[in-house]
C-alpha positions as YAML, in Angstrom:
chain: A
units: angstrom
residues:
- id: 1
  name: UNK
  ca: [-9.04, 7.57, -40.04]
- id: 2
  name: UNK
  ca: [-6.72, 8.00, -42.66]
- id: 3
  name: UNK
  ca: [-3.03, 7.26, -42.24]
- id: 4
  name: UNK
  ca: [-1.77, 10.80, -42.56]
- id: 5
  name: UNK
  ca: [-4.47, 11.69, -39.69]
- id: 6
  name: UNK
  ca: [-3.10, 9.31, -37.64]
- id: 7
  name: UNK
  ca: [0.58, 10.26, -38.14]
- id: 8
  name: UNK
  ca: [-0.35, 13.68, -37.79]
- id: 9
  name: UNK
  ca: [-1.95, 12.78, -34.25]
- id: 10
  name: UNK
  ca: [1.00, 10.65, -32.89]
- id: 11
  name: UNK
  ca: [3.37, 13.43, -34.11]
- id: 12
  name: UNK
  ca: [1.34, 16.01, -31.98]
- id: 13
  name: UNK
  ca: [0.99, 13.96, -28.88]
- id: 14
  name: UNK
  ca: [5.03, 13.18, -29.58]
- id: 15
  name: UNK
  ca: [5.44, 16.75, -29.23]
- id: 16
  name: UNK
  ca: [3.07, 17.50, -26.31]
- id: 17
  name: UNK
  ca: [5.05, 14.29, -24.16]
- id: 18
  name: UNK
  ca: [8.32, 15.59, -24.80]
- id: 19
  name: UNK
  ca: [7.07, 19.48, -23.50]
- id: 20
  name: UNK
  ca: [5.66, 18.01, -20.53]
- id: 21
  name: UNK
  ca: [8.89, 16.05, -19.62]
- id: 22
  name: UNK
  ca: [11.26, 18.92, -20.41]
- id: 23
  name: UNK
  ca: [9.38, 21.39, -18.53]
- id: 24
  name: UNK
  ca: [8.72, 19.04, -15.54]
- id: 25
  name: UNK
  ca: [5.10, 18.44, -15.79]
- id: 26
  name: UNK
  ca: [5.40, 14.71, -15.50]
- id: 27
  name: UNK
  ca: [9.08, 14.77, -13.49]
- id: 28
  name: UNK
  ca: [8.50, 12.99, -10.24]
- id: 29
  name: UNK
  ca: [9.75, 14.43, -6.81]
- id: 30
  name: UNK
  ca: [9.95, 12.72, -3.92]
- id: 31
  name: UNK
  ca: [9.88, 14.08, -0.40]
- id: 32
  name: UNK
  ca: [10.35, 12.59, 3.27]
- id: 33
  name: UNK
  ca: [9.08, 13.90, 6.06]
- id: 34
  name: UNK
  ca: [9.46, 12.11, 9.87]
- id: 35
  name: UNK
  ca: [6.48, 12.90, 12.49]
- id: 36
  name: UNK
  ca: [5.90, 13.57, 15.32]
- id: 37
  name: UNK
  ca: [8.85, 16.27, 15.72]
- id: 38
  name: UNK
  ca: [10.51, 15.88, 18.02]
- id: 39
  name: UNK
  ca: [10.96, 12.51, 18.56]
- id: 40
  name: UNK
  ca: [11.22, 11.22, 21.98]
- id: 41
  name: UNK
  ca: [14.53, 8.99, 22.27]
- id: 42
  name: UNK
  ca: [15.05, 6.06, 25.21]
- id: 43
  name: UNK
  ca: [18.24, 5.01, 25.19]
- id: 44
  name: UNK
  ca: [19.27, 1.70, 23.40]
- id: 45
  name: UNK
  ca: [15.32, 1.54, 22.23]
- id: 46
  name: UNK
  ca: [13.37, 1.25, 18.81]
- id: 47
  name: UNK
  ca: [12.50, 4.75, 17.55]
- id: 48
  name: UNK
  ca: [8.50, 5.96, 17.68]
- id: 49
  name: UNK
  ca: [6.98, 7.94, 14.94]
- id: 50
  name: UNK
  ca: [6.74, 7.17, 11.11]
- id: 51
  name: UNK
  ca: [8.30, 8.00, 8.25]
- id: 52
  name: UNK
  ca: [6.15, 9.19, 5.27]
- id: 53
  name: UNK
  ca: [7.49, 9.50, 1.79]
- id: 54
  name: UNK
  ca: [5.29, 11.16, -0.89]
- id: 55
  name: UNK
  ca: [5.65, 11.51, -4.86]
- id: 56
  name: UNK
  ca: [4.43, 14.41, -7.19]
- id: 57
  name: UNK
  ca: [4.89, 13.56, -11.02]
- id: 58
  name: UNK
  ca: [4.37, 10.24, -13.11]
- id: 59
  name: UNK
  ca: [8.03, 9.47, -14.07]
- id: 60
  name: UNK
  ca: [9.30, 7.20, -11.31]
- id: 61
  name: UNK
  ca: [8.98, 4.29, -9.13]
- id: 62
  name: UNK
  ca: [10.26, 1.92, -7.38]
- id: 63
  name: UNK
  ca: [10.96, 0.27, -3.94]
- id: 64
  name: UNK
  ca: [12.79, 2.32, -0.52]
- id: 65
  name: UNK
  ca: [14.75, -0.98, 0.72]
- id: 66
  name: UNK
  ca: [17.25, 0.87, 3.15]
- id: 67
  name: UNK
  ca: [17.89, 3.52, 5.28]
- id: 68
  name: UNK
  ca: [21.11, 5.52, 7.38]
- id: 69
  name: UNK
  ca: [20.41, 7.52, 10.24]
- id: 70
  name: UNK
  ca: [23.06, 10.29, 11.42]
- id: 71
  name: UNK
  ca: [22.38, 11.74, 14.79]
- id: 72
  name: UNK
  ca: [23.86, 15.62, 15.53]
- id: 73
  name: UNK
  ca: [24.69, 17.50, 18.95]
- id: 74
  name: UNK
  ca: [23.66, 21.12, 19.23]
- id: 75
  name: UNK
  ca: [26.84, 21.91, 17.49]
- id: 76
  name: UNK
  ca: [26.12, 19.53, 14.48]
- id: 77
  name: UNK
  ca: [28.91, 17.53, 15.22]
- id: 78
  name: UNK
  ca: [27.99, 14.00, 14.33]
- id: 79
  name: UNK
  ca: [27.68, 11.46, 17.14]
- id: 80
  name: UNK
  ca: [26.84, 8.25, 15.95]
- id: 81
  name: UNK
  ca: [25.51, 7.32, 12.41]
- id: 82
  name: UNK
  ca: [23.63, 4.30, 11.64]
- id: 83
  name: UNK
  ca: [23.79, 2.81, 8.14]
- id: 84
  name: UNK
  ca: [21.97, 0.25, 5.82]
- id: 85
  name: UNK
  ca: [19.22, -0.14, 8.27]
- id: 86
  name: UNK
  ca: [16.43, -2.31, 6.33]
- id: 87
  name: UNK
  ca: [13.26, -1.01, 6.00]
- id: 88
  name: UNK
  ca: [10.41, -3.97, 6.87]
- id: 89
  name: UNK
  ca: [7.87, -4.52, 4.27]
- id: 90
  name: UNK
  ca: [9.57, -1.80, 1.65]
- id: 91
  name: UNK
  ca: [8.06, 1.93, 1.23]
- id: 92
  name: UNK
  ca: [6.92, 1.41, -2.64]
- id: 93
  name: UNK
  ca: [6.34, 4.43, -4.59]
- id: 94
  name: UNK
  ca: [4.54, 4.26, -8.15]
- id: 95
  name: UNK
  ca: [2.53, 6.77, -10.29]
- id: 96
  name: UNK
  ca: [-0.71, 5.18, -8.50]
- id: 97
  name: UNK
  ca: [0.42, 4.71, -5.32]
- id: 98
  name: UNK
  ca: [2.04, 8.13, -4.43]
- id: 99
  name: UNK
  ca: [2.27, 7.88, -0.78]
- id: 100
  name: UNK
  ca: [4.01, 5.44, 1.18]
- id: 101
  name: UNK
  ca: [4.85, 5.17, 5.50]
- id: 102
  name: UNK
  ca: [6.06, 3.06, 7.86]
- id: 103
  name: UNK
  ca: [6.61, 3.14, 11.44]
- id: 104
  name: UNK
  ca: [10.23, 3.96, 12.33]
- id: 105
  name: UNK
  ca: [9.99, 0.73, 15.28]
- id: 106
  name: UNK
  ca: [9.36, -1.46, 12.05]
- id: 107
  name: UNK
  ca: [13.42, -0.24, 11.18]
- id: 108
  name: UNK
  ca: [15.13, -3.19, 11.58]
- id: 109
  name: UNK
  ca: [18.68, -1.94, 14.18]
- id: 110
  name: UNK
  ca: [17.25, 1.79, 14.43]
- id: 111
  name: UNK
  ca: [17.80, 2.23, 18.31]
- id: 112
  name: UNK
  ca: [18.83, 5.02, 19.93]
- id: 113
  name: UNK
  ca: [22.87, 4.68, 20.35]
- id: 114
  name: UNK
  ca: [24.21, 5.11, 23.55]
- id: 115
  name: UNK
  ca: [26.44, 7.99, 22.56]
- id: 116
  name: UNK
  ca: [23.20, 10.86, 22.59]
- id: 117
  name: UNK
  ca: [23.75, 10.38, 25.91]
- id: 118
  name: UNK
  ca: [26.62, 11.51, 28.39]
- id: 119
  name: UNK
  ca: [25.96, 9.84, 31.59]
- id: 120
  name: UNK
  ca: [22.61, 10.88, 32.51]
- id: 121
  name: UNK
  ca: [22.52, 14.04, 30.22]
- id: 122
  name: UNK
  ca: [20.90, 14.09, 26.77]
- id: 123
  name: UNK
  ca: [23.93, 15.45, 24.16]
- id: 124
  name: UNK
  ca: [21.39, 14.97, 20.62]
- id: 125
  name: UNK
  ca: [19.68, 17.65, 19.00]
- id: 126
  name: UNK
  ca: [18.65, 16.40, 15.56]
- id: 127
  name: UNK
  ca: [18.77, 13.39, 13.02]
- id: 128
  name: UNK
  ca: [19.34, 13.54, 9.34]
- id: 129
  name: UNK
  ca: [17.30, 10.64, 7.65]
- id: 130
  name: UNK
  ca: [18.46, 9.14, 4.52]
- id: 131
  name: UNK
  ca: [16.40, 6.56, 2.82]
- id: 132
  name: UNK
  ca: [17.89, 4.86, -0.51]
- id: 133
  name: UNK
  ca: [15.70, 3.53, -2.93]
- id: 134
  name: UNK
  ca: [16.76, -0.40, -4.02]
- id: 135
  name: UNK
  ca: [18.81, -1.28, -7.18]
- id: 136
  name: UNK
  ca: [15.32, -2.09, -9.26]
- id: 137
  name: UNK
  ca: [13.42, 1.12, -9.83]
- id: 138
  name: UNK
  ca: [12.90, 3.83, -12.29]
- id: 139
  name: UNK
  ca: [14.60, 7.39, -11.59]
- id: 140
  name: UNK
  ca: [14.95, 7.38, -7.83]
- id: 141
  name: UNK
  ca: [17.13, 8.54, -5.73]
- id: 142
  name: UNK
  ca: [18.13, 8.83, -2.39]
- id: 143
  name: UNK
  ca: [15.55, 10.76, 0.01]
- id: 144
  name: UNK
  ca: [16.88, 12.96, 2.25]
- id: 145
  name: UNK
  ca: [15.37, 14.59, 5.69]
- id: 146
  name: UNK
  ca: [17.84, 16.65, 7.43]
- id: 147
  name: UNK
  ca: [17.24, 18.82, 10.67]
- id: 148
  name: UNK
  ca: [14.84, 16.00, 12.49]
- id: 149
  name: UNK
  ca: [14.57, 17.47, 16.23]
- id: 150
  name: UNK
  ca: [15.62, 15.00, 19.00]
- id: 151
  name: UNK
  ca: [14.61, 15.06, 23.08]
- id: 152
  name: UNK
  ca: [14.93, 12.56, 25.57]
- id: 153
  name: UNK
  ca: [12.04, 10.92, 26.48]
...
């Protein structure tokens, strides 16, 4: 190839990148979700289910290192919230590996706090789940999963 062909090839694909990442063909979006719903709370132990995080897009990646964990009555008034919980064996997230879970038990402190509960009566009726991503990665940011249903076991 000549050189002219070949700038004229690197100026096209140049052009065709910068399309793609303005018009969000190759922006990445991450989204949480927490199953089963709802979870089944004992008081003062680990929390069952898993937490699944999946990408769309090429342009991020990175490690999930932490999490906080804000528990709601029926009102949405907050009752107890749980913060920098880590996250055992990190939730990893590249443009190959697009889906990453772990079990919520594997949350190191993530218990269900005494104060869902008045006496023998279950006060909780949902979670908001906040996972943040560690200080080494490319373009993420904080996960969010508000509105996670909550019943006594």
């Amino acid at each position: 190839m000549k050189r002219a062909n070949v700038l004229r090839l690197v100026a096209i694909l140049a052009v065709v990148v910068l399309a793609s990442m303005t018009t969000g063909c190759l922006k990445a979006t991450i989204v949480g979700k927490i199953e089963p719903q709802p979870l089944a709370l004992s008081k003062g132990e680990a929390l069952p289910g898993t937490l699944t995080l999946t990408m769309t897009g090429w342009l991020a990646g990175g490690a999930f290192e932490t999490m906080d964990v804000e528990f709601f009555d029926a009102q949405s008034v907050s009752l107890k919230k749980l913060t920098d919980l880590d996250i055992d064996g990190d939730l990893v997230l590249l443009p190959v590996v697009k889906t990453a879970s772990v079990e919520l038990s594997a949350v190191s402190g993530l218990v269900a706090p005494d104060e869902l509960w008045d006496g023998d009566d279950f006060v909780g009726a949902t979670a908001t789940f906040t996972v943040k991503p560690s200080g080494t990665n490319y373009k993420l940011t904080p996960v969010v999963i508000p509105g996670v249903r909550i019943t006594a076991d």
